[in-house]
Legacy VTK file of the C-alpha trace (Angstrom):
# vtk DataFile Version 3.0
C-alpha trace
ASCII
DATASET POLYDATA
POINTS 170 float
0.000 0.000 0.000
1.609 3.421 -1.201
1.433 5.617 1.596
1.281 9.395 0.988
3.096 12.011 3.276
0.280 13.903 5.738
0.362 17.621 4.955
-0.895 19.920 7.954
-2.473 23.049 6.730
-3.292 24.639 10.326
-3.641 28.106 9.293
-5.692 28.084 6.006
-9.227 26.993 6.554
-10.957 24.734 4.239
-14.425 24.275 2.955
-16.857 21.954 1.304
-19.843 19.737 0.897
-19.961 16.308 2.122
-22.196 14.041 1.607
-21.466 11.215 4.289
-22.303 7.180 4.243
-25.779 7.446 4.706
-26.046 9.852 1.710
-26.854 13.357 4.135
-24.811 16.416 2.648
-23.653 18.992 5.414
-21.563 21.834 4.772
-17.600 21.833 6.096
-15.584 24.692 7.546
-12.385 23.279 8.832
-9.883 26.042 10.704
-7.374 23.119 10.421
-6.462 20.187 8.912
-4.239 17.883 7.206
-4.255 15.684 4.104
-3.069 12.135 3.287
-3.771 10.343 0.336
-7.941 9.973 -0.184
-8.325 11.660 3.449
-9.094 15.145 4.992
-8.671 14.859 8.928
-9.360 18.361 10.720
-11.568 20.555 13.227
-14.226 22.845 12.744
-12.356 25.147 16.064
-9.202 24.935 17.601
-10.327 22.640 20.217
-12.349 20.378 18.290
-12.332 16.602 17.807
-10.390 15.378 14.396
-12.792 14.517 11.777
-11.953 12.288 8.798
-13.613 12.854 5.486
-13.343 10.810 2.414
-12.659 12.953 -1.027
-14.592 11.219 -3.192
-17.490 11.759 -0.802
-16.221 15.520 -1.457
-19.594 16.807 -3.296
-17.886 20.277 -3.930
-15.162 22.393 -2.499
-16.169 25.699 -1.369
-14.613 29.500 -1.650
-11.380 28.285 -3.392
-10.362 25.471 -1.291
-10.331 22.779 -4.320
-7.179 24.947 -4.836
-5.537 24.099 -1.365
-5.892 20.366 -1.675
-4.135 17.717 -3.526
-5.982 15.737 -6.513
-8.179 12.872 -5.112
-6.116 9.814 -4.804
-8.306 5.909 -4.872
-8.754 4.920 -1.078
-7.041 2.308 0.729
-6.867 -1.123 -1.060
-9.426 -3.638 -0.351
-8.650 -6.676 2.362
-8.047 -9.958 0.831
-7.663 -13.431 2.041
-5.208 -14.324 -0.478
-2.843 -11.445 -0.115
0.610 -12.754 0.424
1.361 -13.544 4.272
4.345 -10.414 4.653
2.589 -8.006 2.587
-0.845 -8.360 4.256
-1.479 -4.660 5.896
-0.771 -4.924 9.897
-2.729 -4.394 12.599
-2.766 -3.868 16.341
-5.048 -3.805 19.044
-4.581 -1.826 22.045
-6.884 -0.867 25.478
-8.939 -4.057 25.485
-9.569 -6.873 27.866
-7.359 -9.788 27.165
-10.441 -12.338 25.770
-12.030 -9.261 23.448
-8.663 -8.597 22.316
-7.988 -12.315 21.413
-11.545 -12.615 19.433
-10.926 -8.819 18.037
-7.443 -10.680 16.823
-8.622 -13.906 15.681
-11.427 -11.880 13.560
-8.875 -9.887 11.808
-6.512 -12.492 10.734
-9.627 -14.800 9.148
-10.248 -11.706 7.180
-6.986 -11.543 6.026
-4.993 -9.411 7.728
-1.525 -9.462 9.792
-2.037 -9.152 13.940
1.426 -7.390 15.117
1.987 -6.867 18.828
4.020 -3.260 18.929
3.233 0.176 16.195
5.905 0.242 13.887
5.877 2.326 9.988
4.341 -0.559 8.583
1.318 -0.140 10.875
-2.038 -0.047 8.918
-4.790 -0.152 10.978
-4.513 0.678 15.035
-8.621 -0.886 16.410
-8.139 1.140 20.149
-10.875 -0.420 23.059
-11.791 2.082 26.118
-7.937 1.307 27.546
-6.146 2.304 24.786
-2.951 4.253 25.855
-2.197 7.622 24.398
1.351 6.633 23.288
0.913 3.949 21.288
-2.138 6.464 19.588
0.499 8.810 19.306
2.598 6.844 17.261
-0.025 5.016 15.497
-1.263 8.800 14.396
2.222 9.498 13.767
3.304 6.659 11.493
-0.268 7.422 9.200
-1.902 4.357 10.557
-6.162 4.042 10.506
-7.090 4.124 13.896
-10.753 2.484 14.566
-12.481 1.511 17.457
-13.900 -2.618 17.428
-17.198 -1.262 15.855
-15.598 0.359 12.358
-13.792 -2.573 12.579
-16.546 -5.048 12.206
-17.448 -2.734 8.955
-14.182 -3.216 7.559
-14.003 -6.765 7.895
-17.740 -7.213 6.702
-16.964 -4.796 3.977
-13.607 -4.761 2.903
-13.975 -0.703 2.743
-12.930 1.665 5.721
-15.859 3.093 7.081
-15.347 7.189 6.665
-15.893 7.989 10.538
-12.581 5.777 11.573
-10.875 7.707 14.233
-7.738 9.662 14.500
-8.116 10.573 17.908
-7.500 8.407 21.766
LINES 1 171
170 0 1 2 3 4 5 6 7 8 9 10 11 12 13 14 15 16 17 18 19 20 21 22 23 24 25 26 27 28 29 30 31 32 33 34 35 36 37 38 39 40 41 42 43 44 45 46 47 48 49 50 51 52 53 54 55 56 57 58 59 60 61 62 63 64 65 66 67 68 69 70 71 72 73 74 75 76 77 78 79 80 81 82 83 84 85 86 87 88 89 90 91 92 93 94 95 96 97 98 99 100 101 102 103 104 105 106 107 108 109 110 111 112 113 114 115 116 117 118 119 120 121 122 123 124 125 126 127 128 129 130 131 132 133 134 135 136 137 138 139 140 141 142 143 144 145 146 147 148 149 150 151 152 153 154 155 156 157 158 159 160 161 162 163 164 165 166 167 168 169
């Protein structure tokens, strides 16, 4: 999976309509933000929650901003059961009790993917339960990684796709 460098924008808003999963538009103002690949993470105010839209859920960008962002890029490759054992993408659970974790783990390996025990670069996808520590977040944001909670990651496995609301937030 190519991954693209994250550009943070924090001082140039952005706007646009979005038109999420369950096909309701809302209007966007982000004061920041940053961009990797098909994503847009950011917050409507300075203390606000990261968001993370989808570009080609993008309906239209507003006041100029089509300008300030890079040209839509596909979204993250499908899971596969036959994708070779060391380039299946990784993932690793963190901040859940030791059974959930080991059903949570035996889940995502059926479905194809790799179960790693630390965050490294090659992390994909981080699934945090309510005990997730902040540094391994931190470094899961840090390295690009997905993070989910188990929920969005029951849609990923049923679907294949990454649901648009993953998290990028402890």
């Amino acid at each position: 999976m190519a991954v693209t460098e994250s550009k943070e924008r924090p001082n140039t808003p952005i706007a646009f309509r979005y038109c999420d999963a369950k096909g309701a538009n809302r209007t966007w103002i982000l004061i920041w933000w940053t961009e990797k690949g098909a994503y847009i993470c950011g917050g409507e105010t300075s203390g606000s929650k990261p968001r993370t839209f989808r570009k080609d859920r993008v309906i239209e960008y507003l006041s100029g901003s089509a300008q300030l962002v890079d040209p839509f890029t596909p979204a993250p490759p499908r899971i596969s059961k036959t994708t070779a054992t060391d380039a299946r993408p990784q993932i690793l659970f963190t901040g859940f009790a030791k059974q959930e974790k080991k059903d949570l783990e035996d889940k995502a390996t059926e479905a194809g993917l790799r179960v790693v025990s630390g965050s490294t670069l090659a992390l994909t996808f981080l699934c945090c339960g309510p005990n997730a520590g902040w540094r391994k977040v931190e470094r899961a944001r840090e390295s690009g990684s997905f993070i989910m909670t188990a929920g969005q990651l029951s849609q990923l496995l049923e679907s294949g796709v990454l649901p648009d609301d993953h998290l990028h937030e402890s």
